[in-house]
N, C-alpha and C positions, 0 to 999 in steps of 0.2 A: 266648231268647238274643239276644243283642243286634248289630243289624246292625253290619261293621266301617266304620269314618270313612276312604268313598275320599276323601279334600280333593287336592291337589297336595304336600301337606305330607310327606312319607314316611310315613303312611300304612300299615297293613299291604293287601296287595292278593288278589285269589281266586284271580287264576291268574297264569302266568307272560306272558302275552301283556300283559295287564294294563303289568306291570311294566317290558316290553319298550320300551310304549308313552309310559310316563310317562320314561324315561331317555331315550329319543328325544328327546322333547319337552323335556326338559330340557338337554340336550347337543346340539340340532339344528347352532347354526354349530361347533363343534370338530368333529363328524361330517361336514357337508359341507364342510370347509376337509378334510379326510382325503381322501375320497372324492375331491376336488377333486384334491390331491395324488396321487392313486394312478392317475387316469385320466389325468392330466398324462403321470407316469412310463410309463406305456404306452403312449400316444402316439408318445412319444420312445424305448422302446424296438422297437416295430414301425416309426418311422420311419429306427433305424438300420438295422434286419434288411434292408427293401430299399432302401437306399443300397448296405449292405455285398452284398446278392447283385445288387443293378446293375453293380459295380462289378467285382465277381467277372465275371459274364458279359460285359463290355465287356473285362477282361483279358486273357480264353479267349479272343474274339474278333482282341485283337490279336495274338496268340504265337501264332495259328494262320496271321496274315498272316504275322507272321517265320516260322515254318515254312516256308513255300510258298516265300518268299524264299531259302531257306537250300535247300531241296532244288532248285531251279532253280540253285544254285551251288556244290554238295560238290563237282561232279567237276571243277571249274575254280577252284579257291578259291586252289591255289596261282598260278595264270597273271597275269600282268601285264593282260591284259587284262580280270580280274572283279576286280582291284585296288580301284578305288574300291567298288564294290559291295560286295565284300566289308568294308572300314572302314567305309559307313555302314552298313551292317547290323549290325556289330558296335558301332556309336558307339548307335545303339537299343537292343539288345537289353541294355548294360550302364548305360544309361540307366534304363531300364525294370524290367530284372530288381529290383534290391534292394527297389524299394517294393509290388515283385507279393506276393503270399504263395498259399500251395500248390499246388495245381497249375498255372499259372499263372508261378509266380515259377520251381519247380520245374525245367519246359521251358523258360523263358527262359535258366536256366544251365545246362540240358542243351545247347542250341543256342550258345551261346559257347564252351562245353567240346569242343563237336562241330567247331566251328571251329582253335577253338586247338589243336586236335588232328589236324585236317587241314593244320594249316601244322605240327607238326610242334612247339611249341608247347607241350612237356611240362610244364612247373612251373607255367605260367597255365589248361592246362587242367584238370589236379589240382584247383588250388584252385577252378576253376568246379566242377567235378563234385562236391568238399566240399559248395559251396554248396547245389548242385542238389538232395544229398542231405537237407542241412537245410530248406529249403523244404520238401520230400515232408511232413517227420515220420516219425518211425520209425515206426509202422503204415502206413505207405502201400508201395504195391507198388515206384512208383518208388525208394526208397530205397537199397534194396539193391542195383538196378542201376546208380545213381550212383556209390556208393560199390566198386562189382564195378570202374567204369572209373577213378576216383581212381587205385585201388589199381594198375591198367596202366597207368596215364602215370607214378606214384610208380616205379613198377618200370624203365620205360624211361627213367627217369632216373637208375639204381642205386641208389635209396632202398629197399634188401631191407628193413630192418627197419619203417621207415613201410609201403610196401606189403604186408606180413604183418600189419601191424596191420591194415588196410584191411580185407583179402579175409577175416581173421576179423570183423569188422565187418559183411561181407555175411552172416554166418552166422545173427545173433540172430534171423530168423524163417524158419530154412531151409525152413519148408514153402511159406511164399509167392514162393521164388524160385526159379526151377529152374535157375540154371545155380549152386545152394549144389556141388552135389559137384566142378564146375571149380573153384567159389573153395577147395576144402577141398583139392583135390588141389596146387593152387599154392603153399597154405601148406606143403607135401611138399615143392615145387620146388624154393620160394624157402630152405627150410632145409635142404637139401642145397647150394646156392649155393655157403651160407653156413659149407657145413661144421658144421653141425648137423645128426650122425647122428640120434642120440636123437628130437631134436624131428621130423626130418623122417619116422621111422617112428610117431612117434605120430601124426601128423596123417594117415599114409598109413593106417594101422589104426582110425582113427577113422571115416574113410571108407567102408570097407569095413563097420565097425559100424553107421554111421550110413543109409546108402544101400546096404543089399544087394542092390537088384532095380538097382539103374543100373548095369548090364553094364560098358561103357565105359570107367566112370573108376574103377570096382570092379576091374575087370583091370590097368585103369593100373597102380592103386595095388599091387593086387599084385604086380606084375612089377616096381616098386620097392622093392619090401619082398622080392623075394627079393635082387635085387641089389645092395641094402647088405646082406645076410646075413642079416637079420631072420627067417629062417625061412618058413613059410609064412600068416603075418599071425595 
């Protein structure tokens, strides 16, 4: 039998290693122009990853100074005398806040919120604590307590039906939040308010379905549910 003709020519070849080696050889710059291009792109993407977690930790670091800032002034924020403190802290923090992103940007509109809310300051601290909540993301623990306090400045503004949107807002992952059976028993509150029998024994019966070991706001709910007539839930 007759040996096969390895030339460079295509050739039939005996093994695959063979063949590996001749396509190599044959296609060497398109292969290292690839190669070229792929370690390029990885470069560039490991040199964004620590820019973006430099950047992340240089954030954390600053919203931990406006922390320290801001609890050195809750209890005086309304006085004339933490007057300017209080603006530039607030002329930072809304500086600051929109180009943070999650945790980070999160606490940056928690602490405006915290503010605006200590002057007292209802419709701007609202829409901080929106904010707040959208930094977190909806998986993050923050969220639902953002949106828990929206929902209390919406309400102390007489916004009933925006703040029952709210405090069912805090609902979507009631296991990560613990204060879900206050925001379910409000949504009871705020439709009683509103003269919404019906809705406010659902939401109080929900309650009681949803959380039957939390004593507390389980008895609440019942003792409002016998007193709109509802029976014994």
């Amino acid at each position: 039998m007759a040996e096969p003709n390895r030339t460079n020519t295509g050739a039939e070849y005996s093994s695959t290693g063979e063949r590996i080696a001749l396509f190599v050889q044959n296609n060497r710059r398109k292969l290292f122009a690839v190669l070229g291009c792929a370690a390029a792109a990885l470069a560039v993407f490991i040199g964004a990853l620590v820019v973006r977690d430099t950047l992340a930790a240089r954030n954390i670091g600053r919203v931990e100074g406006f922390t320290e800032r801001y609890d050195a002034l809750r209890f005086t924020i309304a006085e004339e005398s933490s007057a300017e403190d209080v603006a530039a802290l607030l002329a930072e923090l809304s500086a600051f806040a929109p180009g943070a992103s999650g945790y980070a940007g999160s606490r940056a509109y928690a602490l405006i919120a915290g503010i605006r809310g200590d002057k007292k300051e209802w419709a701007e601290a609202e829409q901080a604590w929106r904010e707040a909540a959208k930094k977190a993301g909806k998986k993050s623990y923050l969220a639902p307590v953002a949106l828990f306090n929206a929902a209390a400045a919406a309400e102390e503004q007489g916004k009933i039906p925006e703040a029952i949107a709210l405090y069912a807002e805090c609902l979507a992952v009631p296991d990560s939040f613990p204060s879900a059976p206050r925001a379910q028993f409000a949504i009871g509150r705020l439709e009683e308010k509103r003269e919404n029998r019906e809705g406010a024994l659902e939401a109080y019966r929900a309650l009681r379905a949803t959380w039957p070991n939390d004593t507390m706001w389980k008895n609440l709910a019942q003792s409002r549910i016998i007193a709109l007539g509802g029976g014994e839930g």
